[in-house]
C-alpha positions in Angstrom: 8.6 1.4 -32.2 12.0 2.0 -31.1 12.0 5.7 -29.3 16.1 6.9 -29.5 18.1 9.2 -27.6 17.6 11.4 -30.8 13.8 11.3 -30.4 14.0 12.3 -26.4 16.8 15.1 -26.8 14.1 16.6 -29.6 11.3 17.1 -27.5 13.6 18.6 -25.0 15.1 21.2 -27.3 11.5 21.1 -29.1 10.0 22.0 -26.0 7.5 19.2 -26.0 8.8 17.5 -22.8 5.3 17.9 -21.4 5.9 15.1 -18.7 8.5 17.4 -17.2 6.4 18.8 -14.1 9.5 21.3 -13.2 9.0 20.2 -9.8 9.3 17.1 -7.8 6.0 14.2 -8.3 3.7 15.6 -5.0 2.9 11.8 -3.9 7.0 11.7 -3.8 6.7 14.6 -1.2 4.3 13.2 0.6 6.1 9.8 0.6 9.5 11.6 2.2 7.6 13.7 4.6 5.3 10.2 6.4 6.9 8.4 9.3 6.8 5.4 6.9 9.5 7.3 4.3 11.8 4.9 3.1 15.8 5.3 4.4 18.1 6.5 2.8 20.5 4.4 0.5 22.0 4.5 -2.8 19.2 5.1 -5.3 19.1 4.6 -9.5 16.5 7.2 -11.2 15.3 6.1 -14.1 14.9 8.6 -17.1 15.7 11.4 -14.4 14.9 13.8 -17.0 15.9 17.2 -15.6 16.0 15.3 -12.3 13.6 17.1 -10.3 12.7 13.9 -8.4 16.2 12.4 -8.3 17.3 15.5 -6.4 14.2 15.9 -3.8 15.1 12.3 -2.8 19.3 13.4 -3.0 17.9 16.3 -0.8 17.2 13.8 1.5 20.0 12.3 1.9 19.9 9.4 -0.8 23.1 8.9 -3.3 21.4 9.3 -6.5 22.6 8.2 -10.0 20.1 9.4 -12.4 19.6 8.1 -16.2 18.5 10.0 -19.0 19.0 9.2 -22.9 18.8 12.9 -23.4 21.8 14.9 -23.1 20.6 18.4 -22.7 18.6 16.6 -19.9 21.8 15.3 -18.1 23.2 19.0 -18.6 20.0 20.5 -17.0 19.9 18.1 -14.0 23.7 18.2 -13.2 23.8 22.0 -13.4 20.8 21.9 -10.4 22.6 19.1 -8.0 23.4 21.5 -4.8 27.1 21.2 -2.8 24.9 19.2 0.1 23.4 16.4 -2.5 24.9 13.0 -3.3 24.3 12.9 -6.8 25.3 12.5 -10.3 23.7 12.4 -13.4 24.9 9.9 -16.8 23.6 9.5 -20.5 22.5 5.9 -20.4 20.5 3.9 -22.4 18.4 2.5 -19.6 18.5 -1.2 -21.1 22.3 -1.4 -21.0 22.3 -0.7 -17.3 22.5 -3.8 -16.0 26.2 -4.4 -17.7 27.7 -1.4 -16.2 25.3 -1.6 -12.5 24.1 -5.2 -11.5 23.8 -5.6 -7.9 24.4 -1.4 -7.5 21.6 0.1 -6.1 19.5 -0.5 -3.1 16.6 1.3 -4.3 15.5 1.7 -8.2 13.2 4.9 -8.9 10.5 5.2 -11.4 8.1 7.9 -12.6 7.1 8.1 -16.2 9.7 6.3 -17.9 8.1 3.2 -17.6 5.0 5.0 -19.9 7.6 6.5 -21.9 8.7 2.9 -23.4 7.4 0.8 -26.0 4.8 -1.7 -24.2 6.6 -4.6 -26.1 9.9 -3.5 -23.7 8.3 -3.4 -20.4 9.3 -7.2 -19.1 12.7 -6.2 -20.2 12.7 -2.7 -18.5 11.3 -4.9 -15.3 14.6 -7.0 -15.7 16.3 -4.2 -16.0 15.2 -3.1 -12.3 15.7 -6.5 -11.1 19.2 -6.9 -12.0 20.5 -3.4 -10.7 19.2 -3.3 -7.4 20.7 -5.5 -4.5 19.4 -8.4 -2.7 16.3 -7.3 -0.7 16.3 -4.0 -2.9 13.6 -1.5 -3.4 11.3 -0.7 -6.7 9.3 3.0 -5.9 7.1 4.1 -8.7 4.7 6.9 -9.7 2.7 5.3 -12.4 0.3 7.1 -15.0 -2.1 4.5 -15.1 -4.0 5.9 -18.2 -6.4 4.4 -21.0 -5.6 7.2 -23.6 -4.9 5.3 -27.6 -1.6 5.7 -28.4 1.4 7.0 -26.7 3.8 8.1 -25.7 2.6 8.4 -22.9 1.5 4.7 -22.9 -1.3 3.5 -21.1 -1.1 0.8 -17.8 -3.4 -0.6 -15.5 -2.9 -1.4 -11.4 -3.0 -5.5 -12.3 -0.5 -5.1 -14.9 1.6 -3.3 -12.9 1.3 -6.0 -10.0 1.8 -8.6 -12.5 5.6 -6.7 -13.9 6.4 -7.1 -10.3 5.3 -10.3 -9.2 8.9 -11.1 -7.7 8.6 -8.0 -5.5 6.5 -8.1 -1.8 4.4 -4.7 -2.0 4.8 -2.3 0.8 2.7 0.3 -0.3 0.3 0.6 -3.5 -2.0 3.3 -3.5 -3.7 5.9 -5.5 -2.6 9.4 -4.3 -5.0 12.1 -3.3 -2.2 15.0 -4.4 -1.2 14.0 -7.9 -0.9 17.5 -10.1 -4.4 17.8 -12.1 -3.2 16.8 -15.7 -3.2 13.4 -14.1 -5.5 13.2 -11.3 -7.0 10.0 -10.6 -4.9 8.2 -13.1 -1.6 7.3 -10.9 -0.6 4.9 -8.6 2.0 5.5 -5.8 4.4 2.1 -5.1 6.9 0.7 -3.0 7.9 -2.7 -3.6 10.9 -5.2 -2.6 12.7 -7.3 -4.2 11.7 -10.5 -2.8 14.7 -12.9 -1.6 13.9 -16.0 -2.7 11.3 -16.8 -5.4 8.3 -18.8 -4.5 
């Protein structure tokens, strides 16, 4: 199944963009606000959607480039970026990234793109991640770790996420306690980086 940009711009104007929380991921919050939040850098978003979280981490004070296939999206989340936020935000197909970005990015972010795409493209969409972000970058994900038939949204599980990032070290992998309730239980918070040598 190949899901276009036609296909994501109709749910938008559809209004069946249900994954669209119109406010930053909680765990994310909670992430920025620990002593252990990650420092800011230059940061890719990945299907930023209206780019609720690209712009709590632009808040602050990351440089954000955010992807979307949709272009009402793209309209939505550049018409919110405030005078104080590093940010931008480009129609991209997310696979053709790595032409236009390799080596770019010192951190990659994820949440629910990565259940928006066909299974069959997830090795490539972890290439993808790997080939963007600089030596000794950083992967952070919210993954909806569900085991609903179907999709989108399509299902995962915490092993085959450590597996699609076997060339990453973890720093933090954790089930958060503040996920909204549509999804409670069911995601996993993690920070990984890119490892500098293989073993």
């Amino acid at each position: 199944m190949t899901l276009t940009a036609d296909f994501w711009e109709g749910r938008y104007q559809d209004g069946t963009a249900r994954w669209d929380l119109g406010q930053p991921a909680p765990p994310f919050v909670s992430l920025l606000n620990s002593p252990e939040a990650p420092k800011p850098g230059r940061m890719a978003v990945l299907g930023a959607g209206r780019g609720h979280d690209a712009l709590l981490f632009a808040d602050r004070g990351f440089d954000v480039v955010g992807f979307d296939f949709a272009p009402s999206a793209v309209s939505e989340a550049t018409a919110a970026i405030q005078p104080h936020q590093s940010a931008q935000f480009l129609q991209r197909d997310i696979f053709e990234l790595g032409r236009e970005f390799a080596g770019s990015f010192d951190y990659v972010l994820e949440h629910t793109c990565y259940c928006a795409i066909d299974p069959s493209q997830r090795s490539e969409y972890g290439q993808v991640i790997q080939t963007i972000l600089r030596p000794g970058g950083s992967f952070i994900g919210l993954f909806w770790a569900h085991s609903k038939p179907g999709g989108p949204p399509f299902g995962t599980t915490p092993d085959e996420i450590k597996q699609m990032f076997a060339t990453f070290d973890p720093i933090l992998f954790e089930q958060p306690t503040n996920s909204v309730d549509s999804r409670k239980d069911e995601e996993y918070l993690v920070w990984f980086q890119l490892k500098l040598t293989k073993d």
